[in-house]
C-alpha positions in Angstrom: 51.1 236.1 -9.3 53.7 237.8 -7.4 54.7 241.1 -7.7 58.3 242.6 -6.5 59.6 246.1 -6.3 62.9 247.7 -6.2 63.9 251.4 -6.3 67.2 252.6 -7.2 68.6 256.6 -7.3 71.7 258.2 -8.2 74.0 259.2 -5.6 76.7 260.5 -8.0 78.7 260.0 -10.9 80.2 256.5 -9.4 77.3 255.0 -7.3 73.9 254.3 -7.1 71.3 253.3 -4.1 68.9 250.2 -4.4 66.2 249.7 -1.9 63.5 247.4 -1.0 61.9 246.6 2.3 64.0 247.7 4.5 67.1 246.5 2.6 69.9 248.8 0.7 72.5 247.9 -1.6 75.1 250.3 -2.9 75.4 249.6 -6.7 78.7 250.4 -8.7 77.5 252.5 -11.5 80.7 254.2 -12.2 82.1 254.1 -16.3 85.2 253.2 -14.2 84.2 250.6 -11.8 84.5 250.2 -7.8 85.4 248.1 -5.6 83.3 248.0 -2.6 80.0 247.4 -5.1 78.3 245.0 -7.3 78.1 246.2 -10.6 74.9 245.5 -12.6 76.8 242.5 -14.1 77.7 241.1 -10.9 74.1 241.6 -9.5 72.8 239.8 -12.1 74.9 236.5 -11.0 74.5 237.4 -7.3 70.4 237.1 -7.6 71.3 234.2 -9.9 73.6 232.4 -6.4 70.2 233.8 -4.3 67.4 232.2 -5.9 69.6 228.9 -6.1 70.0 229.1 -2.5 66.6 229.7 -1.3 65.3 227.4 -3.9 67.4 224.7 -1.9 66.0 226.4 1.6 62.3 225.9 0.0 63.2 221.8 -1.3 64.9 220.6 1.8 62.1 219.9 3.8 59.8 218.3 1.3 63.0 216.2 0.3 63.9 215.5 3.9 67.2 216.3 2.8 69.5 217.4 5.4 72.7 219.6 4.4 75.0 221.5 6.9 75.6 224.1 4.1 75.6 225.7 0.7 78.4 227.3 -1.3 77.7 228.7 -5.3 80.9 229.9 -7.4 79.7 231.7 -10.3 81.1 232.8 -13.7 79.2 234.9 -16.2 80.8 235.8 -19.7 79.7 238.9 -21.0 79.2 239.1 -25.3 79.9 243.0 -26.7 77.5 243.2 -29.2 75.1 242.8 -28.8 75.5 243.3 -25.4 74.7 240.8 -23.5 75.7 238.1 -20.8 75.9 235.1 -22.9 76.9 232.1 -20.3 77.0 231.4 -17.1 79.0 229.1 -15.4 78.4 227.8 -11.8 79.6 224.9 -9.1 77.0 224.3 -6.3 79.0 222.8 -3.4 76.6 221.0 -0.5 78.2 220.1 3.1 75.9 216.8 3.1 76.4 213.6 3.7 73.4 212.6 1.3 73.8 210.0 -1.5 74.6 210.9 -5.2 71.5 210.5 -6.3 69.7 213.1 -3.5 72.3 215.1 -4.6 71.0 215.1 -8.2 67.5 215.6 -7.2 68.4 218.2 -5.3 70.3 220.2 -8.3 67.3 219.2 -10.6 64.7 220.8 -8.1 66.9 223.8 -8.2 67.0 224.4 -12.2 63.3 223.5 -12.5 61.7 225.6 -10.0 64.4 228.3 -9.4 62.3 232.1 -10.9 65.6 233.5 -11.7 67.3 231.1 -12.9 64.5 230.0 -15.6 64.3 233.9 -17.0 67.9 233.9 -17.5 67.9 230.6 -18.8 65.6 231.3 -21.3 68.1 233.7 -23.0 71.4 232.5 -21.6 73.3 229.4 -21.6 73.2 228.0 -18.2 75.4 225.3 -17.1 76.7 223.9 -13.9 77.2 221.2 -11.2 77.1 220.0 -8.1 79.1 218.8 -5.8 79.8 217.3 -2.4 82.1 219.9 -0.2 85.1 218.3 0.2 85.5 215.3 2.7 81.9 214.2 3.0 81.0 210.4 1.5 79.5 209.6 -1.7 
């Protein structure tokens, strides 16, 4: 099994510092919000978009599928009480000029095998698509 760690301290009443490896990320924990940091709702879809993507980077070789790029637009809706995030909405975009059909097997390998994706999907309604960026053939 895998393990991860994270640590995360106060900095003051409207931020917070997350660190692992030799990574930071400020983190808006302010009652009133900011703007230049993901708030804990926001993080939650962000490592959502990041396991999507590098479940694609993981798939691509043993698919042989080739893409030029990767674009995720994400929309969570968050319940009050209990609360919770209680769907999530996404559109996967790929700059690829692979058939329909890879395209599907491509989305497929990404729901099945994504470690995010599954936990949240075992307590949230996950839907999306995928689509060819705009331009490419079918």
């Amino acid at each position: 099994m895998l393990e991860y760690g994270v640590n995360a301290e106060r900095l003051d009443a409207h931020g917070s510092l997350a660190s692992c490896k030799e990574a930071e990320l400020l983190l808006d924990t302010d009652v009133d919000g900011r703007m230049d940091a993901f708030n804990p709702a926001e993080l939650l879809l962000a490592a959502l978009a990041g396991c999507m993507i590098k479940g694609i980077e993981r798939v691509t070789p043993m698919l042989h599928f080739k893409l030029r790029g990767v674009e995720i637009t994400l929309r969570g809706v968050r319940q009050d009480s209990p609360p919770k995030m209680a769907s999530v909405e996404y559109t996967l975009t790929v700059d690829t000029d692979e058939n329909d059909r890879r395209l599907e097997l491509l989305h497929q390998n990404v729901m099945k095998y994504g470690t995010v994706y599954n936990t949240l999907a075992a307590g949230t309604t996950i839907t999306g698509t995928i689509r060819r960026a705009a331009g490419k053939k079918s």
